[in-house]
N, C-alpha and C positions, 0 to 999 in steps of 0.2 A: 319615278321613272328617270328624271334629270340626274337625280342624285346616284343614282345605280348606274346610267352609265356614265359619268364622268369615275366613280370608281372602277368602275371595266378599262378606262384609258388611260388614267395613272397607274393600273395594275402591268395594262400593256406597257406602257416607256417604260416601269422600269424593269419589267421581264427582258424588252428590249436591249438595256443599258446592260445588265447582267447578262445577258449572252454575247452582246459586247465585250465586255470584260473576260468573259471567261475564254469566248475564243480566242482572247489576244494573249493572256495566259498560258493559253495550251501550243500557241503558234511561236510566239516571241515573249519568252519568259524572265529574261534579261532584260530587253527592253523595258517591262512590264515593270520592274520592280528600280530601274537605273535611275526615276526621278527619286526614292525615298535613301538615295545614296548607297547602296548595297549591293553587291556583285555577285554572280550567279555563276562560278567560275571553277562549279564541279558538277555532275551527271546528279549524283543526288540534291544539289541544292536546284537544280531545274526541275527535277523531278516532285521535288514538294511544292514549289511555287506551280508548278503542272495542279498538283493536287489542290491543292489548298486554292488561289486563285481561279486556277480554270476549271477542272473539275466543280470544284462547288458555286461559282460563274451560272457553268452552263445547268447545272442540278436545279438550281433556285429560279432560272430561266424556266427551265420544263416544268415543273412545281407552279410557276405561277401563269402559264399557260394552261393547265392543266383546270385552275383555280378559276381562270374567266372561262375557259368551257363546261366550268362547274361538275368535272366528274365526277360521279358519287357523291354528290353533295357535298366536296371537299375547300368550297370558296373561301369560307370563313377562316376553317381550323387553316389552310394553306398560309392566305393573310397571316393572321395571327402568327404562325411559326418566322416566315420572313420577318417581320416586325419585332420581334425577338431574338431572332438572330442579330440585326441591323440594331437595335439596342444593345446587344452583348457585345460588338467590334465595338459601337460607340464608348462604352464604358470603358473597354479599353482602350482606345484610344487615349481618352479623358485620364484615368489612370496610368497611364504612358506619359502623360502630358505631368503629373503631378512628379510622378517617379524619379523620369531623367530630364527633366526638365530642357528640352529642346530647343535649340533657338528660335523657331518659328512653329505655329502649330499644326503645321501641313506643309509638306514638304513645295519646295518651288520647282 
């Protein structure tokens, strides 16, 4: 029982965090993207950071809400898909990190 919900409360923060993320994405998409050095300084590059950060943000928010209310019996396979995903930006990241060799490995 401890253990099940402390998983229900790490699911919530970061469902939390990711709707975070995403609505700041979908609100201020420039901002969002101005610590990793890069300018957002046409309609279509707001427009993908819209997509890509906020949109899929607030998707994985709902998905893992979704996941602690256990729809359809969907907890596990939800988990799992996040998890995988967050390993698949890791690896790139990681891969990013080997490629162009960055001067720091996380922007300031």
């Amino acid at each position: 029982m401890e253990r099940e919900l402390m998983a229900t409360v790490v699911t919530i923060v970061v469902a939390v965090f990711f709707l975070g993320m995403g609505v700041y994405g979908l609100i201020a998409p420039a901002a969002l993207i101005g610590p990793f050095g890069m300018v957002a300084d046409s309609a279509e590059a707001r427009a993908e950071i819209r997509a890509v950060y906020g949109g899929f943000g607030v998707g994985i928010a709902v998905l893992l809400a979704l996941a602690v209310a256990d729809v359809g019996g969907i907890r596990r396979g939800a988990v799992v898909a996040v998890a995988a995903a967050l390993l698949g930006m890791a690896f790139g990241r990681l891969t990013a990190h080997v490629v162009e060799r960055p001067s720091a490995f996380y922007p300031s």
